[in-house]
MOPAC internal coordinates of N, CA, C and O (Angstrom, degrees):
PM7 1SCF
backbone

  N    0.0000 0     0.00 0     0.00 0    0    0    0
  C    1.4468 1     0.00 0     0.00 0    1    0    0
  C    1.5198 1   108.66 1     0.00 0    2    1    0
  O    1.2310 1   124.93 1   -48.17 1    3    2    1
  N    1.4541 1   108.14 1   131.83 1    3    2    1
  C    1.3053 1    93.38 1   160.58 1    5    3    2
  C    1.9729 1    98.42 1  -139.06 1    6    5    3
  O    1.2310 1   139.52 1    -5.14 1    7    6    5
  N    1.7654 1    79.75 1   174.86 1    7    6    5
  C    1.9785 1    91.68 1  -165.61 1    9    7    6
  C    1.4058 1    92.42 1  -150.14 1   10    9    7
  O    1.2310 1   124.97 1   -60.90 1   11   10    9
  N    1.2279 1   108.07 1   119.10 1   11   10    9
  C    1.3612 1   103.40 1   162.98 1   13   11   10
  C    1.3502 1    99.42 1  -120.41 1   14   13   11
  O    1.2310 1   111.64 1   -21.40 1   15   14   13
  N    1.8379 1   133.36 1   158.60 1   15   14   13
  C    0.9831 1   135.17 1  -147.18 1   17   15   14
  C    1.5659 1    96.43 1  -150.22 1   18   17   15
  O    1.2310 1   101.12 1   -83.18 1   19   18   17
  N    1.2961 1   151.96 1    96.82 1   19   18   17
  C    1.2011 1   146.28 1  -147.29 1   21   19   18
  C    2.0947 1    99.67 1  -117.50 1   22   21   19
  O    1.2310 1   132.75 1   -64.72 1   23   22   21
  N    1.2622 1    92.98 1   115.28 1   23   22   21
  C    1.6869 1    97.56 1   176.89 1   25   23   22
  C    1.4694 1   103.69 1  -104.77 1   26   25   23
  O    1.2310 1   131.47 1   -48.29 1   27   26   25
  N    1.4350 1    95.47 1   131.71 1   27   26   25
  C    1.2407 1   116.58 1  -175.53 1   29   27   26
  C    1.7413 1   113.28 1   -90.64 1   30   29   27
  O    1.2310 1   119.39 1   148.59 1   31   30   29
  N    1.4481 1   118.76 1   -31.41 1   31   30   29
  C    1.4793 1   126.57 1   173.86 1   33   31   30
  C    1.4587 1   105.60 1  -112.69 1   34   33   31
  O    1.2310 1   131.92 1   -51.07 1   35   34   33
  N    1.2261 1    94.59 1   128.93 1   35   34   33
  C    1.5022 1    84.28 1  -179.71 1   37   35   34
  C    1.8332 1    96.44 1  -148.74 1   38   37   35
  O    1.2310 1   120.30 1     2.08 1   39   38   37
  N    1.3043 1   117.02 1  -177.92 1   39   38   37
  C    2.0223 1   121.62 1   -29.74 1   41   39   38
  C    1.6441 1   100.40 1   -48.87 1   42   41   39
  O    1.2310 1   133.69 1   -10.27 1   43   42   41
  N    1.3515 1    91.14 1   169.73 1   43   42   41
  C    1.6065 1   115.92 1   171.33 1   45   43   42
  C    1.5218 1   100.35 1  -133.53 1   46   45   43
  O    1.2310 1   134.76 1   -49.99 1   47   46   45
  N    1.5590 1    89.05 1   130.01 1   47   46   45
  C    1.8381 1   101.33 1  -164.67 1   49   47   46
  C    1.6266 1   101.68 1  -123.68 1   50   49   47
  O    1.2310 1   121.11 1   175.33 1   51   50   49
  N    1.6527 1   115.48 1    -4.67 1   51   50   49
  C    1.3955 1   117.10 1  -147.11 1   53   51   50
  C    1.7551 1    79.37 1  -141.27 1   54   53   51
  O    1.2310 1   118.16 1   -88.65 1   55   54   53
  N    1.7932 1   121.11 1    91.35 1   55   54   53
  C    1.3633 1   124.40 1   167.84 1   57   55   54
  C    1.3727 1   108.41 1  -121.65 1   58   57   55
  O    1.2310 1   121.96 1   -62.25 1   59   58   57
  N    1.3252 1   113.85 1   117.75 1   59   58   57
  C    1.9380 1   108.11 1   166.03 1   61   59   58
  C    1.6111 1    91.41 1  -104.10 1   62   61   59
  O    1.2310 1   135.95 1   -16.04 1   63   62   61
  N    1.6494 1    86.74 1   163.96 1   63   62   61
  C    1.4281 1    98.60 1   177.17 1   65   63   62
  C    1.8156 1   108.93 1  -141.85 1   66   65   63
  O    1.2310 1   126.18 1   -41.70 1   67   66   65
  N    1.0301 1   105.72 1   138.30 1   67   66   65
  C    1.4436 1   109.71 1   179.69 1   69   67   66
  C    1.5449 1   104.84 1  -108.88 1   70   69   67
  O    1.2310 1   116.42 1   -66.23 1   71   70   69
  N    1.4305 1   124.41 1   113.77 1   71   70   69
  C    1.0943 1   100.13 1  -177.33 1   73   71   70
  C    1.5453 1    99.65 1  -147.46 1   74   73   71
  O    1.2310 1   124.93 1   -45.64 1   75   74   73
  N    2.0028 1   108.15 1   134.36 1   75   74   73
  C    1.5105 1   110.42 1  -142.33 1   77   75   74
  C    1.7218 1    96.48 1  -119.90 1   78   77   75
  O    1.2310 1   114.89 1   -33.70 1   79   78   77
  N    1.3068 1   127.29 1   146.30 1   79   78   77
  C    1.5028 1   113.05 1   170.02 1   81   79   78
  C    2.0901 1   105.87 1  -123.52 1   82   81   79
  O    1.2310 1   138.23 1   -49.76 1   83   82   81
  N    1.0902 1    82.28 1   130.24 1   83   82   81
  C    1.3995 1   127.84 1  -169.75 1   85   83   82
  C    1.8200 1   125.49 1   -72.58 1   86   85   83
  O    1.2310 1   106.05 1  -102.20 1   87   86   85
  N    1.1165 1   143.50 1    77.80 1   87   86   85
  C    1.4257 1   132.33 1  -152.91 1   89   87   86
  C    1.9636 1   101.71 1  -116.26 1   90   89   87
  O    1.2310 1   136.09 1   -66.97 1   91   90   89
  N    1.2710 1    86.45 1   113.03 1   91   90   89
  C    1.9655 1    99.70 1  -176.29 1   93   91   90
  C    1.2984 1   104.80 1   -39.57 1   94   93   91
  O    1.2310 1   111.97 1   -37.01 1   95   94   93
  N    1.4594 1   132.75 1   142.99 1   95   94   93
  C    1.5443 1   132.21 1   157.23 1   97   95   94
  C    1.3496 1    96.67 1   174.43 1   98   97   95
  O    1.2310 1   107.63 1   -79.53 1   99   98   97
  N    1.3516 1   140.68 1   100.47 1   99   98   97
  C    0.9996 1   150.86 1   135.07 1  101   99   98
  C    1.4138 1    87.65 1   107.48 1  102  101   99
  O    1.2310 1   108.97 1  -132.98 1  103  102  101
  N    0.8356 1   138.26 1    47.02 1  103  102  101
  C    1.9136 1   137.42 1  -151.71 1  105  103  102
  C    1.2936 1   118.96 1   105.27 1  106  105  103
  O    1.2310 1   119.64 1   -18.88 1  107  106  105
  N    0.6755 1   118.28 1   161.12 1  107  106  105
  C    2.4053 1   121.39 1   151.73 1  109  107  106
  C    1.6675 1    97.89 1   -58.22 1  110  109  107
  O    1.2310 1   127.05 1   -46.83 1  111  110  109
  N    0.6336 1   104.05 1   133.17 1  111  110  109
  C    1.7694 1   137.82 1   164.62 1  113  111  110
  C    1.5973 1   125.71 1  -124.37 1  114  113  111
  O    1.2310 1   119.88 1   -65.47 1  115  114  113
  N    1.1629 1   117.83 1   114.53 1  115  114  113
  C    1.2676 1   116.46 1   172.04 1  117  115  114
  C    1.3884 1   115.42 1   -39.64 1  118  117  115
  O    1.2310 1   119.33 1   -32.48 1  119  118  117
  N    1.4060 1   118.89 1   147.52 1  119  118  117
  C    1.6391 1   123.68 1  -155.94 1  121  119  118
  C    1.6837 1   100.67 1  -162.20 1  122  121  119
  O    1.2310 1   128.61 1   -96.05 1  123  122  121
  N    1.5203 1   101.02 1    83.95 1  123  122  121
  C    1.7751 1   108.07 1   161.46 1  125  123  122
  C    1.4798 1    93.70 1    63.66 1  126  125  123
  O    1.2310 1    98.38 1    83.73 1  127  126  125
  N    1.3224 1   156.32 1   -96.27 1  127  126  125
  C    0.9659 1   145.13 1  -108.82 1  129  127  126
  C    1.7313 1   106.72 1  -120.06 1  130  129  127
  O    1.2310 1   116.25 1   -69.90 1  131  130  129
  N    1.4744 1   124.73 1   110.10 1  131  130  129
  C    1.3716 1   143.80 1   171.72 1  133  131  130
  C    1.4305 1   134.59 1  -121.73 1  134  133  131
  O    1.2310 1   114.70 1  -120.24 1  135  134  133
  N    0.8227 1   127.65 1    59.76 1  135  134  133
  C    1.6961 1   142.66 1  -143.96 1  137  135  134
  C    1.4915 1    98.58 1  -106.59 1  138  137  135
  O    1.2310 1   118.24 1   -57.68 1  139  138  137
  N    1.4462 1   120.96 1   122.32 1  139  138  137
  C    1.4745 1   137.47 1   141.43 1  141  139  138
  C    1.7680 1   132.41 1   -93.41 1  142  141  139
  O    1.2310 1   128.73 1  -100.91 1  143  142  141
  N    1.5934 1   100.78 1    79.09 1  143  142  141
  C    1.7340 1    92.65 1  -173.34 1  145  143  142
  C    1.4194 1   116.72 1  -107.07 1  146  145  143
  O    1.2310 1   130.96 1    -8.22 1  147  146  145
  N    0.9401 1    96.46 1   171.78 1  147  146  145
  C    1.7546 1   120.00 1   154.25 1  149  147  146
  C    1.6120 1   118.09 1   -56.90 1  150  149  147
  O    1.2310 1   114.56 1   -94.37 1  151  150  149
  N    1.1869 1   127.91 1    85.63 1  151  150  149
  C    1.5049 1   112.21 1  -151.85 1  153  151  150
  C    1.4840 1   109.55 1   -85.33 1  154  153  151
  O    1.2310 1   119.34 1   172.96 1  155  154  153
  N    1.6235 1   118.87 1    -7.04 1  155  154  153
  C    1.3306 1   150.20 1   144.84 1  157  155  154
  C    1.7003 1   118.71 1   -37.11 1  158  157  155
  O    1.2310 1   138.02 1   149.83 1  159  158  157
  N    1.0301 1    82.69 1   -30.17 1  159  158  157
  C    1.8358 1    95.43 1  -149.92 1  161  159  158
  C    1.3992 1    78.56 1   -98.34 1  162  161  159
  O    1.2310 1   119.32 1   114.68 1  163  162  161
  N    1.8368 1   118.90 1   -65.32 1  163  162  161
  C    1.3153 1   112.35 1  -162.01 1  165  163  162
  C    1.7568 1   113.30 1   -71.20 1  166  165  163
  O    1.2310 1   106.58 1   175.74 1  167  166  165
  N    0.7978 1   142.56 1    -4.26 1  167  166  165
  C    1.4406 1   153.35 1   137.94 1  169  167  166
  C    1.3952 1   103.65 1   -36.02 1  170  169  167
  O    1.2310 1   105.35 1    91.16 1  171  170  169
  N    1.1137 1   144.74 1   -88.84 1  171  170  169
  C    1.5117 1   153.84 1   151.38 1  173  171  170
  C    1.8356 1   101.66 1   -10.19 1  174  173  171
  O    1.2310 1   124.88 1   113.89 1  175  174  173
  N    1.0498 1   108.23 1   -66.11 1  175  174  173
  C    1.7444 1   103.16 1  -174.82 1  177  175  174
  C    1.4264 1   113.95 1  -129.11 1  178  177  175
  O    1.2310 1   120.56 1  -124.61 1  179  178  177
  N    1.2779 1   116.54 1    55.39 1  179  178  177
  C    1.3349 1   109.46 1   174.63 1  181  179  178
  C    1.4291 1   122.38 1   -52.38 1  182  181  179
  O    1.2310 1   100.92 1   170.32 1  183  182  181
  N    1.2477 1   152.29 1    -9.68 1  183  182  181
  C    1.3579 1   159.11 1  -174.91 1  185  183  182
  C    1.7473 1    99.99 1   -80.57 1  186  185  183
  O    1.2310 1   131.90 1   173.97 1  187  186  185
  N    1.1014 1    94.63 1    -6.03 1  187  186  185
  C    1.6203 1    94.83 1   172.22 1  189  187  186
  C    1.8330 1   123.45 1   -91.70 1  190  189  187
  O    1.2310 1   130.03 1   146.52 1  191  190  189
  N    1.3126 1    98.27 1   -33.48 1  191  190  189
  C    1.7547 1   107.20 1   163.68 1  193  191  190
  C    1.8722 1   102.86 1  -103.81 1  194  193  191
  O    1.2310 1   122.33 1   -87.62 1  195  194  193
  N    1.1317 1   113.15 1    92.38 1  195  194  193
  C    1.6789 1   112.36 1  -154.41 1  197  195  194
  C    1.8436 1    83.86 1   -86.16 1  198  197  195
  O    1.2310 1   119.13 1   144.34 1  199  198  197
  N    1.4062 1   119.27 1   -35.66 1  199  198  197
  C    1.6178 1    91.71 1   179.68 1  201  199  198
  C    1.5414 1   120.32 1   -61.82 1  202  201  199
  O    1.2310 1   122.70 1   143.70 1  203  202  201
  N    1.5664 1   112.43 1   -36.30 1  203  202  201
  C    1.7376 1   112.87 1  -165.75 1  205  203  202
  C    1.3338 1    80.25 1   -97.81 1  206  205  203
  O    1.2310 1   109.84 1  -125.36 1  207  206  205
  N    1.1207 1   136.68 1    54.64 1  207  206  205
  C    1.5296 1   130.27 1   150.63 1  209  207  206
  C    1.4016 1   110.25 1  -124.15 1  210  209  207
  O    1.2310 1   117.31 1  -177.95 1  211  210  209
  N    1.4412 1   122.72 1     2.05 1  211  210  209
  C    1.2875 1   148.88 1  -104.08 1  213  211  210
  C    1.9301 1    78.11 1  -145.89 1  214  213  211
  O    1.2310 1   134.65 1   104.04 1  215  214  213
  N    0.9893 1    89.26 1   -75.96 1  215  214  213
  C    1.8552 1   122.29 1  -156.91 1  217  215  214
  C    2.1864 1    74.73 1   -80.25 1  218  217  215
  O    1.2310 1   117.46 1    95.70 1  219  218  217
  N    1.0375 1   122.45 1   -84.30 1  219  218  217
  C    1.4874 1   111.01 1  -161.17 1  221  219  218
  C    1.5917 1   111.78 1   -59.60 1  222  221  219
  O    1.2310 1   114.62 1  -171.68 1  223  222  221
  N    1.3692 1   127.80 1     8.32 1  223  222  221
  C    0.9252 1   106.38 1   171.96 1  225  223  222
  C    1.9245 1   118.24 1  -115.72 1  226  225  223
  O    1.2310 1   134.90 1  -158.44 1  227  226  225
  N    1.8685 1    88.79 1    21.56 1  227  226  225
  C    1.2261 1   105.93 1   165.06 1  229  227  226
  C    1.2917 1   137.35 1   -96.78 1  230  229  227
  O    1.2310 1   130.48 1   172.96 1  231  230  229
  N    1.9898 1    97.39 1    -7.04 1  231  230  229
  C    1.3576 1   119.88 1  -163.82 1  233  231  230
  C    1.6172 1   101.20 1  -115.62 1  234  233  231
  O    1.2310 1   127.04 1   143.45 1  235  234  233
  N    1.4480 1   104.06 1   -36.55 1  235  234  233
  C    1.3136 1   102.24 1  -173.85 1  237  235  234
  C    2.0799 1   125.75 1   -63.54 1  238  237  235
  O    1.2310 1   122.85 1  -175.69 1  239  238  237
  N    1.5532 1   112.14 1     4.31 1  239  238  237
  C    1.4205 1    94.86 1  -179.35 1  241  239  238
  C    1.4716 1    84.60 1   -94.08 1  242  241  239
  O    1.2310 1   111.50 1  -162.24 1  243  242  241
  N    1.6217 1   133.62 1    17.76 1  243  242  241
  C    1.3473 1   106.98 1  -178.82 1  245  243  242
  C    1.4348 1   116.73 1  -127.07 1  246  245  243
  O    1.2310 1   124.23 1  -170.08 1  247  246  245
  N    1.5330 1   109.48 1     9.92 1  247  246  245
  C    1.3162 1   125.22 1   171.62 1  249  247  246
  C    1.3890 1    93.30 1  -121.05 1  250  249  247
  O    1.2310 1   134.84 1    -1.66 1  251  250  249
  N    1.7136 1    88.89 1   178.34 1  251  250  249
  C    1.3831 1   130.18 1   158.52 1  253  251  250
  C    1.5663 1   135.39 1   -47.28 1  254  253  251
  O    1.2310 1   134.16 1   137.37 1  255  254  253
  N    1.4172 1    90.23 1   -42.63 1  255  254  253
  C    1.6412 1   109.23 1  -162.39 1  257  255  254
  C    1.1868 1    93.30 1   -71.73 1  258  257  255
  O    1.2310 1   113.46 1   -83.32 1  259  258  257
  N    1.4025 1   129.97 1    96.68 1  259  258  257
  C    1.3770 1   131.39 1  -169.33 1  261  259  258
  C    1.9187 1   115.92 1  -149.38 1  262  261  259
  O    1.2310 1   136.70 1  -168.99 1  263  262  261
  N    1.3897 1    85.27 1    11.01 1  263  262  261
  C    1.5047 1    91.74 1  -171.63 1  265  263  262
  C    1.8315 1   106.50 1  -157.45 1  266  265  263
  O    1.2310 1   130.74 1   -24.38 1  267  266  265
  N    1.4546 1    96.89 1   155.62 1  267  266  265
  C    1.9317 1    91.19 1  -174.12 1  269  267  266
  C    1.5656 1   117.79 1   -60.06 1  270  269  267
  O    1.2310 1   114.61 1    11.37 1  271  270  269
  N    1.2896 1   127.82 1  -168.63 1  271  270  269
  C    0.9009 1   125.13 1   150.32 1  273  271  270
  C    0.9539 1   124.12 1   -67.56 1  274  273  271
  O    1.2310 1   116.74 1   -12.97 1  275  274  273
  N    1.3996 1   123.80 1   167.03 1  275  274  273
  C    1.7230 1   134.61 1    14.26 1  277  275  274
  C    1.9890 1   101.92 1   -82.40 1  278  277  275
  O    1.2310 1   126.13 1   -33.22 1  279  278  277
  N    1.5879 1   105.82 1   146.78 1  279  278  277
  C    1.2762 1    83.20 1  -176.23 1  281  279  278
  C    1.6134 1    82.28 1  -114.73 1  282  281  279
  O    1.2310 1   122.69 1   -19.95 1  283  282  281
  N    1.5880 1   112.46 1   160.05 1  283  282  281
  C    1.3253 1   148.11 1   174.83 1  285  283  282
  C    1.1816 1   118.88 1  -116.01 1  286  285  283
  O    1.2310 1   115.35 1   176.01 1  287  286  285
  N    1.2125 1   126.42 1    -3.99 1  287  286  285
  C    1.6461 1   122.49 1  -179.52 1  289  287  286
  C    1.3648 1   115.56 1  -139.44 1  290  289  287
  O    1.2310 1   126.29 1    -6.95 1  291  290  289
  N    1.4767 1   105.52 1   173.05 1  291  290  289
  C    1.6090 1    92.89 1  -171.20 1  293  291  290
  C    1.6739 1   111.55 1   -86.34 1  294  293  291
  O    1.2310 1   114.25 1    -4.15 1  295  294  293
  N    1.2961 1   128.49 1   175.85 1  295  294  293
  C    0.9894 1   122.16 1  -160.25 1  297  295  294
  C    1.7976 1   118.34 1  -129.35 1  298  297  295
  O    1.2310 1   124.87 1   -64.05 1  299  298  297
  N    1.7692 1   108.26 1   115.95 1  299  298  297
  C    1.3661 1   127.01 1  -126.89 1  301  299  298
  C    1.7038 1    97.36 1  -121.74 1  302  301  299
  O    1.2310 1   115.56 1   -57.95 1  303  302  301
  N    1.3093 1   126.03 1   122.05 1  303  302  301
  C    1.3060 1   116.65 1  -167.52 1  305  303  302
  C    1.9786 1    83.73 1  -150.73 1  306  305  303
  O    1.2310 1   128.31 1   -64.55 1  307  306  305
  N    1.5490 1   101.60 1   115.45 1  307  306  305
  C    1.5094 1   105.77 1   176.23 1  309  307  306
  C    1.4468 1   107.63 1  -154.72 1  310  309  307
  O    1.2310 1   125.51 1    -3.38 1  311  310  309
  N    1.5166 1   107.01 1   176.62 1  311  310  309
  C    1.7035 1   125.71 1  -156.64 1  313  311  310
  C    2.1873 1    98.86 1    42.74 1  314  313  311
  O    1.2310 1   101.95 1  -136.94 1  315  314  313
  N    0.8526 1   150.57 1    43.06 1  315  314  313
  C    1.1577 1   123.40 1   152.78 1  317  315  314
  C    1.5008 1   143.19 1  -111.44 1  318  317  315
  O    1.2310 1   130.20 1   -46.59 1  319  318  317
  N    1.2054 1    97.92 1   133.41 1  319  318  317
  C    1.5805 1   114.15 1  -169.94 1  321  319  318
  C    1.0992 1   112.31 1  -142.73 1  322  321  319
  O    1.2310 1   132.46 1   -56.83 1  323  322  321
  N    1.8625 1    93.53 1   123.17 1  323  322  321
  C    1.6492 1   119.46 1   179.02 1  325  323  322
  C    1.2243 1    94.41 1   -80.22 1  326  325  323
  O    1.2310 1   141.20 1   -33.04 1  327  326  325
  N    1.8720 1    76.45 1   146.96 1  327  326  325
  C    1.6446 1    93.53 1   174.56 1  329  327  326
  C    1.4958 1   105.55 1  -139.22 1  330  329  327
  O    1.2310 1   108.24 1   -15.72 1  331  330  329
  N    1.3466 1   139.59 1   164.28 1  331  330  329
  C    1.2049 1   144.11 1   167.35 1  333  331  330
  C    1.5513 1   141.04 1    -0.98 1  334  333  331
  O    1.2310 1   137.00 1   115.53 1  335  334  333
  N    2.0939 1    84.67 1   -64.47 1  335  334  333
  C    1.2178 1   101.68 1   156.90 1  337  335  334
  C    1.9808 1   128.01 1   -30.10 1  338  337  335
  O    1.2310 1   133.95 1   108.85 1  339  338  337
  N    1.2828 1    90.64 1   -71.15 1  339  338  337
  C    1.6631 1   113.86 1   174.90 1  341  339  338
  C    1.4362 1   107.45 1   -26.28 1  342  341  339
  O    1.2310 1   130.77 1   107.24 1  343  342  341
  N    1.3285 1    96.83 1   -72.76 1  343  342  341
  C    1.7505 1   115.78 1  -172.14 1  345  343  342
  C    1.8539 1   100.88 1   -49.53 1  346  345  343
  O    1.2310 1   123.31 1   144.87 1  347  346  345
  N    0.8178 1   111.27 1   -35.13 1  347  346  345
  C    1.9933 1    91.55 1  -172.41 1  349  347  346
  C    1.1320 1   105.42 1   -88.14 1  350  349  347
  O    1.2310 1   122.23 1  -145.18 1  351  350  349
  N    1.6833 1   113.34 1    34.82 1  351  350  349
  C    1.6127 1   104.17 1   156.54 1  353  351  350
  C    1.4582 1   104.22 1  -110.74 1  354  353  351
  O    1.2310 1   124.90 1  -179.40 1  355  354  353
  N    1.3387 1   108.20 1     0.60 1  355  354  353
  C    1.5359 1   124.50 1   177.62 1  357  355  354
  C    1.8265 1   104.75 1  -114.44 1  358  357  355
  O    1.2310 1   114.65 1   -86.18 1  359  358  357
  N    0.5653 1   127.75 1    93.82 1  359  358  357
  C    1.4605 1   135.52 1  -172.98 1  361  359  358
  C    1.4708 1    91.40 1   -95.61 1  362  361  359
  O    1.2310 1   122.42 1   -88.20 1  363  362  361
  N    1.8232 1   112.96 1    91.80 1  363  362  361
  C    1.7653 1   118.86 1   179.42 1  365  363  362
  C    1.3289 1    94.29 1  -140.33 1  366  365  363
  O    1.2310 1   120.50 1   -48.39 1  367  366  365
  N    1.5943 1   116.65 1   131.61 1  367  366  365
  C    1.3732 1   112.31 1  -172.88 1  369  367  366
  C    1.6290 1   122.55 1   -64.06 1  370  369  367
  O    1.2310 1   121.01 1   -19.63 1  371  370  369
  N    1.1247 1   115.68 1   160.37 1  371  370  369
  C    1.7556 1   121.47 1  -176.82 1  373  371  370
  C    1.8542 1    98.41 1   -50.26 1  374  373  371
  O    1.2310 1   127.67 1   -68.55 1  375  374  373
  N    1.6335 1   102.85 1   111.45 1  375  374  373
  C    1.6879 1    95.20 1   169.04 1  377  375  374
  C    1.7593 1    84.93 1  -174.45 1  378  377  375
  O    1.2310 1   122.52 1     5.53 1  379  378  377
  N    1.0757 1   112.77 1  -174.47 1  379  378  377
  C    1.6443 1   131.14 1  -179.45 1  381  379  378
  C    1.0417 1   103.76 1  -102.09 1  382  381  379
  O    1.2310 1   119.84 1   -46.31 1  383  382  381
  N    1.7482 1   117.91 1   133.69 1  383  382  381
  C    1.3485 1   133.07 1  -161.55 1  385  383  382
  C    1.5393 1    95.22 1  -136.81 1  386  385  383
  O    1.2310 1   123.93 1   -30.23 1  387  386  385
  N    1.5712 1   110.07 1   149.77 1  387  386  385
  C    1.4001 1   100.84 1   151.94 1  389  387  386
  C    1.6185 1    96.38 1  -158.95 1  390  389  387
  O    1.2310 1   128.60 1   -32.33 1  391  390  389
  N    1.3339 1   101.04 1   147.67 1  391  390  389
  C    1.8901 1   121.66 1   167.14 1  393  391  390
  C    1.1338 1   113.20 1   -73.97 1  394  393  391
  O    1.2310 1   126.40 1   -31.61 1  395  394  393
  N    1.1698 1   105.31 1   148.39 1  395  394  393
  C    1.5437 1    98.54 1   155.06 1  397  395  394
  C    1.1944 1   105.22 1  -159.31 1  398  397  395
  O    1.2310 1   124.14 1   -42.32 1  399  398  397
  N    1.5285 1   109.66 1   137.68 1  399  398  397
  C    1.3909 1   130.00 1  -150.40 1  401  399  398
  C    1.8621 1   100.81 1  -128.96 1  402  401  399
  O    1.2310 1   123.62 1   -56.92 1  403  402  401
  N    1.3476 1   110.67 1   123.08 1  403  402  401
  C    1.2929 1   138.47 1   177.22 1  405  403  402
  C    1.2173 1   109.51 1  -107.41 1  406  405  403
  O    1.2310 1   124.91 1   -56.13 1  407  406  405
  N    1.9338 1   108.18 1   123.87 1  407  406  405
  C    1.7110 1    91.01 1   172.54 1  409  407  406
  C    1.7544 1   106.35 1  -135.34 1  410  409  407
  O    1.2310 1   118.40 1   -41.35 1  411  410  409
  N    0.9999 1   120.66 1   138.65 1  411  410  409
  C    1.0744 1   141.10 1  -176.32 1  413  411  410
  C    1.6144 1   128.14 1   -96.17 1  414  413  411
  O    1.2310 1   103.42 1   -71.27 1  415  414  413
  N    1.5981 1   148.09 1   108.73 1  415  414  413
  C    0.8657 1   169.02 1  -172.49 1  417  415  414
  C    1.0498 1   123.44 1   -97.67 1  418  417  415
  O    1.2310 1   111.53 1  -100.50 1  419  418  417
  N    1.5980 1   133.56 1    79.50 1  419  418  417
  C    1.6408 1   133.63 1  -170.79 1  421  419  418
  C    1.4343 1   108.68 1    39.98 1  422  421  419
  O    1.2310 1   125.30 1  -121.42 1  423  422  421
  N    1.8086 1   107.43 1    58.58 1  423  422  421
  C    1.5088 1   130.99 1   150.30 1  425  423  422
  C    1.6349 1    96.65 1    87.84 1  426  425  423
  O    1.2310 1   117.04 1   172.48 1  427  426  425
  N    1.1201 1   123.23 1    -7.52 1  427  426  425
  C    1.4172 1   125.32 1  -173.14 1  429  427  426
  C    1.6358 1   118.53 1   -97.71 1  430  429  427
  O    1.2310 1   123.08 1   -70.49 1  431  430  429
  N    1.0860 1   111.70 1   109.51 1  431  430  429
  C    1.9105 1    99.39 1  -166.13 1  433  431  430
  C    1.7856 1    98.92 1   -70.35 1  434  433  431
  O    1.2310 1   124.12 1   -10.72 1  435  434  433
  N    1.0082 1   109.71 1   169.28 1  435  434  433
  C    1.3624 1   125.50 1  -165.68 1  437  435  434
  C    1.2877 1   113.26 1  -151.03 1  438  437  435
  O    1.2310 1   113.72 1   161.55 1  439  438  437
  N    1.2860 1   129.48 1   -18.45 1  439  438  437
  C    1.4787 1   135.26 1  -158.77 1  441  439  438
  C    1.3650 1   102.76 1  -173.30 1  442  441  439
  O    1.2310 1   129.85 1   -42.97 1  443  442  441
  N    1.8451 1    98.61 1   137.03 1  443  442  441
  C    1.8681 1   123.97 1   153.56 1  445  443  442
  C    0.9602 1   106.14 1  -137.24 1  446  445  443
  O    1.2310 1   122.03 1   -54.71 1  447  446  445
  N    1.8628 1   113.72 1   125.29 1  447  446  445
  C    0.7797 1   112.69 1   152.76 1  449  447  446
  C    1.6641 1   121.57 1  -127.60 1  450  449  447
  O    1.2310 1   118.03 1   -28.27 1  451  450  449
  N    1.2811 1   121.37 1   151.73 1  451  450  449
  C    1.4592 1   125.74 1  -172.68 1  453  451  450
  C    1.7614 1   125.65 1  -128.50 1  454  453  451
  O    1.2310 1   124.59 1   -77.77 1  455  454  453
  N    1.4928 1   108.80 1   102.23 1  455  454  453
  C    1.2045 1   120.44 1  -165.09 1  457  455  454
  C    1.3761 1   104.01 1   -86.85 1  458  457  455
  O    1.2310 1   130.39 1   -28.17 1  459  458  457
  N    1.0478 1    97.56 1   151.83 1  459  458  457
  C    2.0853 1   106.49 1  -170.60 1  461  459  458
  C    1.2693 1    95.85 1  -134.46 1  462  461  459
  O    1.2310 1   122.19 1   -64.24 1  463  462  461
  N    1.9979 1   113.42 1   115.76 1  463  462  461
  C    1.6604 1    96.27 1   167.15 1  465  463  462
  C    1.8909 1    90.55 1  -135.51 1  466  465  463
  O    1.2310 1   129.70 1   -10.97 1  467  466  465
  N    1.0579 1    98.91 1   169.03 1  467  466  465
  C    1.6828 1   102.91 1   151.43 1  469  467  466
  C    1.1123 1   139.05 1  -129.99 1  470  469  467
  O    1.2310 1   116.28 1   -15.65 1  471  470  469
  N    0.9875 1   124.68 1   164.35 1  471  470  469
  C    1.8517 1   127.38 1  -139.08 1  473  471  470
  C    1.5096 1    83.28 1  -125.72 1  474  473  471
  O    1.2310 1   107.25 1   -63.92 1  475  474  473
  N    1.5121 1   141.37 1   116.08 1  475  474  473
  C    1.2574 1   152.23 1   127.82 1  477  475  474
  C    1.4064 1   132.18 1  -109.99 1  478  477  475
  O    1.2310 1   120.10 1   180.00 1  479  478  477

């Protein structure tokens, strides 16, 4: 996978994030996990959202996003691929999942994005 994410104003010191998890059955259906943070804040203490600390600390040896705010650069996430391992820190039964991640810029959303994987 790769993502590159290109910021046009920068720094950005002021990020919320909405970020929702999704379980297939007759559609996507909301599934346990609905979170509105400070994505500023959770950078600083991630042990506080222990699931999306969970999930970003599977993504983060392959990006950027590796440090608090303020960010100044654009934002770069490549070569990654889940594998098995990962998942049995998530113990979610075999079905189709997807995130979806909202991000927000001094109250103004700016971004959706929606990841689709499956768990077998």
């Amino acid at each position: 996978m790769h993502l590159h994410v290109q910021l046009h104003e920068v720094p950005i010191n002021n990020i919320t994030l909405n970020a929702q998890f999704f379980q297939k059955g007759n559609g996507y259906r909301p599934f346990l996990y609905n979170n509105t943070m400070d994505l500023c804040e959770f950078f600083k203490h991630p042990k506080r959202f222990m699931f999306w600390k969970i999930l970003y600390d599977c993504f983060r040896p392959y990006s950027n996003v590796n440090h608090t705010c303020p960010y100044d650069h654009d934002i770069i996430i490549e070569n990654l691929i889940l594998n098995t391992e990962m998942m049995t820190l998530i113990p979610f039964p075999e079905n189709d999942y997807m995130i979806q991640l909202q991000l927000a810029a001094y109250d103004v959303y700016r971004a959706k994005v929606k990841v689709y994987l499956r768990i077998f």
